[in-house]
FIVO-875571 format. One record per residue (C-alpha): residue in three letters; x, y, z. Coordinates in Angstrom, 3 decimals, decimal comma, m for minus. Each point is the difference from the previous one (the first is absolute). Layout:
<recs>
+------+----------+----------+----------+
! type !        X !        Y !        Z !
+------+----------+----------+----------+
!  ALA !        X !        Y !        Z !
...
+------+----------+----------+----------+
</recs>
This chain:
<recs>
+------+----------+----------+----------+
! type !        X !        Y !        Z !
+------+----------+----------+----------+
!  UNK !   35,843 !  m32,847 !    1,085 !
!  UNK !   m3,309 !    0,683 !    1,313 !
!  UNK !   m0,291 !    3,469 !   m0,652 !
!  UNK !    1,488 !   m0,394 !   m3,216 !
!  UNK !   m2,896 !   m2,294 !   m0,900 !
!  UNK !   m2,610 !    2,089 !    1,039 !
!  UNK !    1,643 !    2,965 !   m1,877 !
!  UNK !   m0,219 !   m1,852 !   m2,809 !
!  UNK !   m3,433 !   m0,944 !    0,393 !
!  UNK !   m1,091 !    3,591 !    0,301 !
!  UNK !    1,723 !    1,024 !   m2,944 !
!  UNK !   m1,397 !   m3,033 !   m2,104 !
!  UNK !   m3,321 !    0,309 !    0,860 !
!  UNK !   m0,041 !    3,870 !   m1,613 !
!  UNK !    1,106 !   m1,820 !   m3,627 !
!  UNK !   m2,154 !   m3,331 !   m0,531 !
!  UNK !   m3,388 !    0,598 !   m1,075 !
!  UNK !   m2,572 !    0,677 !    3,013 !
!  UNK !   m2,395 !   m2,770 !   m1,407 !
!  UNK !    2,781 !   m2,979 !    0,381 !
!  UNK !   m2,207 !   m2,445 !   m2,018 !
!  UNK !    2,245 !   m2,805 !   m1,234 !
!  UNK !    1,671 !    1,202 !   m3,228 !
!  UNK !   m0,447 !    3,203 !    0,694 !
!  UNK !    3,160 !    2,011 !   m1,164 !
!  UNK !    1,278 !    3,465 !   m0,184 !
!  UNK !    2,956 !    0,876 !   m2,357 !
!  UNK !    2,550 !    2,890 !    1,796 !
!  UNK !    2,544 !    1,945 !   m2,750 !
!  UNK !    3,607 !    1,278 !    1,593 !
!  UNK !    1,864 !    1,271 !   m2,933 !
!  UNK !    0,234 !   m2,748 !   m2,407 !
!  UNK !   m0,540 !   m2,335 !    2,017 !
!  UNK !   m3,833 !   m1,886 !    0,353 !
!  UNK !   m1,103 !   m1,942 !    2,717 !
!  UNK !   m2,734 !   m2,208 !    1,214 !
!  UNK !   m1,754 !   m0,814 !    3,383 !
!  UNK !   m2,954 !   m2,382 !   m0,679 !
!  UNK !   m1,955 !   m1,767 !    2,372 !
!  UNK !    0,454 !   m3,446 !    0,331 !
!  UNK !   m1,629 !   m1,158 !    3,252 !
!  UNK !   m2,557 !    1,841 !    2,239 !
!  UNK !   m1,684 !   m1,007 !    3,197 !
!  UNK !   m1,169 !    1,528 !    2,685 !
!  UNK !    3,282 !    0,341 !    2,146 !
!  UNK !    2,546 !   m0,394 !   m2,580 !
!  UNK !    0,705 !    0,890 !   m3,535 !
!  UNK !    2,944 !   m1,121 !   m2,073 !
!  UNK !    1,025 !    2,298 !   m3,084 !
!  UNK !    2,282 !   m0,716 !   m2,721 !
!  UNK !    2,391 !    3,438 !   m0,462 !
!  UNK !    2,061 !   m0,465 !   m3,463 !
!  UNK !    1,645 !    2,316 !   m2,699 !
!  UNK !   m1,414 !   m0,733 !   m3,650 !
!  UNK !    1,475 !    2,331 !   m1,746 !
!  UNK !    3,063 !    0,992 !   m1,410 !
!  UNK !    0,519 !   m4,089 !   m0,898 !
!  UNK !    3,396 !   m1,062 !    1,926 !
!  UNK !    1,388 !   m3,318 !    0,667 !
!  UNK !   m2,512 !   m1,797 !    2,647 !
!  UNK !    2,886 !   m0,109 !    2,797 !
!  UNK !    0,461 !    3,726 !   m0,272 !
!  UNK !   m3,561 !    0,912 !    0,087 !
!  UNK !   m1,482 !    0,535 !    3,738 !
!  UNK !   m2,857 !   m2,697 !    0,771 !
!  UNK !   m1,488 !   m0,080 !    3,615 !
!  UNK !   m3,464 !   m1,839 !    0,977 !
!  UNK !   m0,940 !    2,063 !    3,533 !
!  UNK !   m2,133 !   m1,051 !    2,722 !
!  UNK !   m1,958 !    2,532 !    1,851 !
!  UNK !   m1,707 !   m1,010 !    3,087 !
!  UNK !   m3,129 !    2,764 !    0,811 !
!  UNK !   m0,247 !   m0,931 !    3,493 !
!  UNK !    3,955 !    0,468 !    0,922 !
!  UNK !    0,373 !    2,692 !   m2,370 !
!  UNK !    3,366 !   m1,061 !   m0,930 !
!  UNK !    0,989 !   m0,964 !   m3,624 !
!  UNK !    2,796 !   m2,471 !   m0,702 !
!  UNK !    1,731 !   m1,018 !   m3,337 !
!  UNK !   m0,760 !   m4,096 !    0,294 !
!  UNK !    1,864 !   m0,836 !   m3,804 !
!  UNK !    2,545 !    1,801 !   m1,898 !
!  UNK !    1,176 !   m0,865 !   m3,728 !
!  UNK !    0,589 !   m3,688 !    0,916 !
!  UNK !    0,168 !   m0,022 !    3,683 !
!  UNK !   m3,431 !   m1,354 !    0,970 !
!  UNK !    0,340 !    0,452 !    3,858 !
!  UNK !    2,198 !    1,921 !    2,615 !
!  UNK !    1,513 !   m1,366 !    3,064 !
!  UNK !    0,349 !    2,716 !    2,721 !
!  UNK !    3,748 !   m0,324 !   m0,098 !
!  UNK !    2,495 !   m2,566 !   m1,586 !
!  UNK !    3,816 !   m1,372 !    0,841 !
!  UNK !    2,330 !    1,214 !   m2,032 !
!  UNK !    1,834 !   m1,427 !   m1,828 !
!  UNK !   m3,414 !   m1,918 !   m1,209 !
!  UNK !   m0,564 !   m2,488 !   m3,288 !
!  UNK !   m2,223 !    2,584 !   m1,914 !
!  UNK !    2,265 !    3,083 !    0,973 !
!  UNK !   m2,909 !    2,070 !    1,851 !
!  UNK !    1,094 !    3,254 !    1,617 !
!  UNK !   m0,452 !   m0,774 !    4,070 !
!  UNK !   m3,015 !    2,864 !    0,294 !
!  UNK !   m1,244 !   m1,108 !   m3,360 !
!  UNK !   m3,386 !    0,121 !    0,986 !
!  UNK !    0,086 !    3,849 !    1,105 !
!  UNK !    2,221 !    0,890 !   m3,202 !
!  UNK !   m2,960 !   m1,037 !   m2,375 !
!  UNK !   m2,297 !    1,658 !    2,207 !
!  UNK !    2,590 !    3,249 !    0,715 !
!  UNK !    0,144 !   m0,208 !   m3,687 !
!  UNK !   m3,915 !    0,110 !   m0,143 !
!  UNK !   m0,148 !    2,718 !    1,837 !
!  UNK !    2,529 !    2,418 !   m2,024 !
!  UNK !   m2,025 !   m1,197 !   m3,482 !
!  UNK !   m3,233 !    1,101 !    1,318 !
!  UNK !    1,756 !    3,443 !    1,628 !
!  UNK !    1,504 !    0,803 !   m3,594 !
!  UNK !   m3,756 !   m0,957 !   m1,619 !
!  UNK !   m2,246 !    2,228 !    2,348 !
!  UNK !    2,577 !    2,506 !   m0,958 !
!  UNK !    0,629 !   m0,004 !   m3,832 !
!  UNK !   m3,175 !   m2,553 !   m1,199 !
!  UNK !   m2,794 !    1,052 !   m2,206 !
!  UNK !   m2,653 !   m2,101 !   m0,153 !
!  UNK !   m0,773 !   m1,899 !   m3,728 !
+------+----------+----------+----------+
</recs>
């Protein structure tokens, strides 16, 4: 999970806008598809970014909505909400109440990792 973090980090850090003043946002085009990444937090050590798809209009579950923390020092990036999942435990029991996957946490993150792959591949910049 580690390395997949800092992978993630690496590749993250060559889309969102060098600046990372709050609000600061860059819009990435693959295909027909439009995305967002906008700064919503930025401190020394840590930034959070908000990574959502605005365009073509779907239903709101179908659309992919991830707020990411990335911590400077560490170098690592993790995926800390996801649609309506508003925090990760490192592993659940399964069978649970709100029918998480047991590695849901490095899923959303795996998942992470495989948007940002397919963006630094076929993304042009709005």
């Amino acid at each position: 999970m580690m390395r997949l973090t800092e992978v993630n980090y690496a590749q993250l850090r060559r889309l969102i806008p060098r600046d990372e003043k709050i609000g600061s946002r860059v819009e990435l085009q693959v295909d027909r598809a439009i995305y967002s990444i906008e700064t919503l937090e930025s401190t020394r050590y840590t930034s959070l970014v908000a990574i959502k798809q605005v365009q073509p209009k779907v239903s709101y579950w179908s659309m992919p909505s991830l707020n990411v923390r990335l911590y400077h020092d560490a170098l690592v990036a993790e995926v800390c909400s996801s649609q309506q999942i508003f925090r990760f435990k490192a592993s659940y029991d399964y069978p649970n109440r709100n029918l998480h996957q047991r590695d849901e946490k490095h899923q959303i993150n795996q998942f992470l990792a495989d948007w940002l792959r397919f963006c630094l591949r076929s993304a042009v910049v709005c």
